[in-house]
C-alpha positions, 0 to 999 in steps of 0.5 A: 542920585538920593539913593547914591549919596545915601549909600555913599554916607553910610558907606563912609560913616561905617568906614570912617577913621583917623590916623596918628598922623591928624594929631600932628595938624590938630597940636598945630591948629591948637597952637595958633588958636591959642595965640602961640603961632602956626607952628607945631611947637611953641619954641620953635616955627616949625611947618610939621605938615604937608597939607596947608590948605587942609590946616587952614579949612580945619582951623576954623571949625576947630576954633569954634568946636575945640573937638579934635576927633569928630570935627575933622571926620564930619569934614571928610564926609561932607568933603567925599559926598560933595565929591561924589555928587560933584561927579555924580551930577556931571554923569547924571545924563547916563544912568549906566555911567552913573551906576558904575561911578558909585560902584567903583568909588564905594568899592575902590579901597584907597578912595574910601579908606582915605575919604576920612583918616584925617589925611588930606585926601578928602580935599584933594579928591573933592577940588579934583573933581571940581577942577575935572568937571571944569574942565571937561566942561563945554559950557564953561570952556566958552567962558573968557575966564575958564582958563583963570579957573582952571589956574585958581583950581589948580593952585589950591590944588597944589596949596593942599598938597604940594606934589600934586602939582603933577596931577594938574600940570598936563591939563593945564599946559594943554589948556593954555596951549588951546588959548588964542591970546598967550598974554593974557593966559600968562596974566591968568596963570599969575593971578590964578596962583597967587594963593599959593604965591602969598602962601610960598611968601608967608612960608619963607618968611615965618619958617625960614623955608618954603617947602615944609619940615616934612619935605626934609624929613622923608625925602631928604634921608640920604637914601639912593634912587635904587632903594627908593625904587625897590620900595616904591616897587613894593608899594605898587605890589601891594596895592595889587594885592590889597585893592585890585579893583583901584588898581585896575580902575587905574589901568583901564582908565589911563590906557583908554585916554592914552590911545584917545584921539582927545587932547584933554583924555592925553593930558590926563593919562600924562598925569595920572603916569608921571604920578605913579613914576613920581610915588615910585621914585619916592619910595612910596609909602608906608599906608596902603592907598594914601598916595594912590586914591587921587590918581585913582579918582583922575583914572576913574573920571577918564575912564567914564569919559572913555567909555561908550554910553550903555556899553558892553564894557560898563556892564562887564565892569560891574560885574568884574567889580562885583565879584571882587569885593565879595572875593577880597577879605580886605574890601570895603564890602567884606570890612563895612561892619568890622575889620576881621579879626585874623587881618594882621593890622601889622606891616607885611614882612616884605614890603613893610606896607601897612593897611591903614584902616585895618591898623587904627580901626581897634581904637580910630575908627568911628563906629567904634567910638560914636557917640561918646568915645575915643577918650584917650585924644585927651591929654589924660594919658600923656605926660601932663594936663597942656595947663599944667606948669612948664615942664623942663624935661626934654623927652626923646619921642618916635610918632609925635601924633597923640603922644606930640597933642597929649602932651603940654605945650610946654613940654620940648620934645625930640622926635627921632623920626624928625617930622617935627624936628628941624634940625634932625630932618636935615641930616642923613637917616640910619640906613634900612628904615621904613618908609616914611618912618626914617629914624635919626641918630641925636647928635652929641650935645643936641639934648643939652641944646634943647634943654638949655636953650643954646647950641651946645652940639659938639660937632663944628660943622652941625653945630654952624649949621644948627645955629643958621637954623635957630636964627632962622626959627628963633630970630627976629622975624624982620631982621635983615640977617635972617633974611640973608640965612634964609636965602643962604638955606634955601639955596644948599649954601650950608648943606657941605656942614650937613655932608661933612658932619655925616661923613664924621659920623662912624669916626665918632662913635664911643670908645665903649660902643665899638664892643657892640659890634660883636653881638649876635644881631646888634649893628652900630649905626651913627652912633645908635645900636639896634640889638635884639632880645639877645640882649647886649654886652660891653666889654670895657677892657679893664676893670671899672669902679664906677657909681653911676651909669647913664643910658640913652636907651629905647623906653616905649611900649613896655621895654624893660631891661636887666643890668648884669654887672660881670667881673672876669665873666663871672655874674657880680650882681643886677639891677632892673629897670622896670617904671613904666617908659613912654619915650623911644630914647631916654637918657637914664641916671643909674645907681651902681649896685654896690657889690658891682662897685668895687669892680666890673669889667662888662655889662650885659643889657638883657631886655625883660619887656618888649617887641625884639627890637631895641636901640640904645644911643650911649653907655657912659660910666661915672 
């Protein structure tokens, strides 16, 4: 068992790594340190996560390391190894059952990538594996309180992940079906969740909500099944291609408890097949594993129960698993050391998935930055210091990890795939995202709003509904009106403003947009055009004398663009925006040139910098 744990550390130490994401708990965690609130933003109180449980085991161990990079992947290793020798030690009496655990974890793709990464999978996998030997336990399934550890199990479970609940559901149910007194099971149940009861409380309370902004903001886009259901398909064809041991694991696993004659095996391959539905019914995700390794660990727990002692078939499986990690480019054996250079970290073009430790390793991952490293989770290469003075600016951001912990408290900041936006998560997403990436059109007035402080959106049923949720984030906690708006939100009484407020969105779009519509590649959607390196032209329909023009347009990653002022489509003269941008929108105030003063009737935006793909919110002449 020393020789498996050894491994199993150098194992996760060469494969460890953190994605954007953490930033997003780590700004959180900061926060309420600091005495500004458990809430991402210090204006508003604002639930960006969907792991509360991972935020509370984090905060103290930030509280007294102030680090944000080593702290949580020192965590995730102990977490994995105490999960694997949790497992190890329920198998210990079978080397052969023994030697194949080890083999399919170490070699299971999604269980490893995602031990670290700053997800909280590394403690979803470690109180699975207690809450499973618990209940395959013999000697403590005669325990009078057995069941009440199964339900306090099962609520941090769920505590740490919410959906996760599918996962425990069946065992439980099977367990309190097995209990002579139904009474007190019922008492146990109670007092098992009240964990995650006082959590529900607190959240009400605090944010005004009991699921978290993230709910709202991947799961509430608006969207039909059959999308969801096409990429969720994906999803799942990805993982066989990427990690068909995992996936095997899953298979063999479920089907060996399903035609089990054992209750418990049934409960667990119930689990393990409404989890799948479910992550296929969502749409999946667009990191490779991050759903899956869970259910996986469930699957690889039943398929030892299964199998028969010193079989055949743990043999075959061994071998079987051998020849794939040697054989798959992408396993944790061919990329323990480096992540090959010709594994495109980008998203594949069908199934828009990423592999998610191919994607963070070139500057995330730990063997790269131990032990002095990873410099740029300092706030050094954002905006400002988080002690500078207040900064007044809002600025129009897309991935609110890094850039959200770099920059100041202070600092308002719209995040347009609304994760960390309230307001924006609960209206409708652009059509044809990418999962878990569902981009949001800004409301007319909404960055006036969250510069001045007021509700300033032009729309009046977005405007009703943004000020039930400033009261809701912004009032007086204990105040007996909020709690009326809370119970009002929660229950769908406001959300007709939302659907009123969508259905008047193509109504709305200016005037001088509409020419948009005609150039090659560009589409206008809820008041934002997407458009290519084609560039882009309005058509004004008369000659215009303007001085100033203003622009709420895609800023990031190097995108540049020319302005070719035309008169009669003749070329009257150009300008260029080349300063450096960080935002993915950002409203701009630019000087006309004075030869195209004295009269233009079109505007052709021509990228210069850039990735293909550009969005511009508006084009206002002054």
């Amino acid at each position: 068992m020393a020789l498996a744990l050894a491994c199993a550390s150098f194992v996760l130490f060469q494969c460890a790594w953190v994605a954007d994401d953490l930033y997003i708990t780590i700004r959180t965690i900061d926060n309420f340190v600091n005495g500004y609130g458990l809430s991402w933003s210090i204006y508003d109180r604002i639930l960006a996560i969907t792991h509360p449980l991972w935020l509370l085991l984090l905060t103290p161990f930030y509280a007294l390391t102030r680090e944000s990079y080593y702290t949580p992947i020192a965590i995730s290793i102990v977490l994995s190894l105490l999960t694997i020798a949790i497992l190890g030690f329920h198998f210990l009496a079978t080397q052969s059952r023994l030697f194949l655990l080890i083999f399919l974890l170490l070699g299971s793709k999604c269980f490893i990538d995602y031990s670290t990464s700053g997800f909280e999978n590394c403690l979803a996998h470690f109180l699975l594996a207690v809450f499973l030997t618990t209940y395959f336990s013999k000697r403590r399934s005669n325990s009078p309180h057995h069941f009440l550890s199964l339900t306090f199990l099962g609520a941090l479970i769920i505590l740490n992940r919410l959906d996760h609940i599918i996962l425990v559901a069946p065992a439980l149910a099977e367990s309190f079906f097995r209990q002579k007194s139904k009474r007190r099971a019922c008492l146990e149940i109670i007092l098992g969740f009240l964990p995650f009861a006082i959590w529900e409380a607190f959240s009400l309370v605090y944010y005004g909500f009991a699921l978290p902004n993230t709910y709202y903001a991947k799961l509430v886009t608006g969207y039909d099944l059959d999308s969801h259901l096409f990429t969720g398909t994906l999803y799942f064809v990805t993982w066989a291609t990427w990690d068909l041991l995992s996936l095997l694991t899953v298979a063999i696993g479920t089907s060996l408890q399903l035609f089990s004659r054992k209750r418990r095996h049934q409960a667990l391959a119930v689990a393990t097949i409404l989890y799948i539905t479910y992550v296929v019914w969502i749409g999946g995700d667009y990191m490779m594993g991050r759903f899956l390794s869970a259910p996986f660990l469930v699957s690889l727990f039943g398929l030892l129960k299964c199998i028969r002692k010193n079989s055949f078939g743990v043999a075959f499986l061994i071998c079987l698993s051998s020849i794939y990690l040697l054989a798959n480019s992408r396993s944790n054996i061919r990329t323990l050391f480096e992540y090959p250079s010709d594994i495109s970290p980008a998203p594949i073009s069908i199934t828009n998935v990423i592999d998610g430790r191919g994607r963070y390793s070139p500057g995330y991952a730990l063997p790269v930055n131990f032990p002095t490293r990873f410099a740029h989770v300092s706030n050094a290469e954002y905006a400002c210091n988080r002690e500078d003075p207040i900064v007044k600016a809002v600025r129009v951001e897309a991935i609110m990890g890094i850039v959200g912990w770099g920059s100041c408290r202070e600092q308002k900041i719209i995040d347009v795939f609304a994760i960390t936006d309230p307001l924006l998560a609960h209206i409708p997403a652009l059509p044809n995202q990418r999962v878990g990436h569902y981009l949001r059109a800004i409301p007319v007035g909404y960055l006036e709003s969250v510069a001045a402080d007021k509700n300033l959106i032009t729309d009046p049923n977005l405007n009703e509904f943004n000020e039930k949720l400033l009261l809701l984030m912004k009032g007086e906690l204990w105040s007996l009106q909020r709690f009326v708006e809370i119970a009002k939100m929660n229950l769908g009484y406001y959300d007709t403003l939302i659907t009123k407020y969508a259905e008047r969105q193509y109504d709305r779009i200016p005037a001088t947009m509409l020419a948009l519509k005609s150039n090659e590649g560009a589409r206008v959607e809820h008041g934002i055009t997407q458009f290519t390196s084609k560039g882009l032209s309005v058509q004004f329909g008369g000659q215009q004398s303007a001085k100033q023009l203003e622009m709420t347009i895609q800023r990031e990653n190097g995108r540049k663009y020319r302005i070719i002022y035309k008169l009669s489509g003749k070329v009257v003269t150009s300008s260029e925006i080349n300063e450096e941008g960080r935002e993915f929108l950002k409203r701009l105030y630019l000087a006309v040139p004075s030869q195209a003063q004295r009269g233009f009737d079109s505007i052709h935006i021509e990228p210069t910098g850039g990735d293909g793909t550009y969005y511009i919110q508006n084009l206002i002449l002054h």
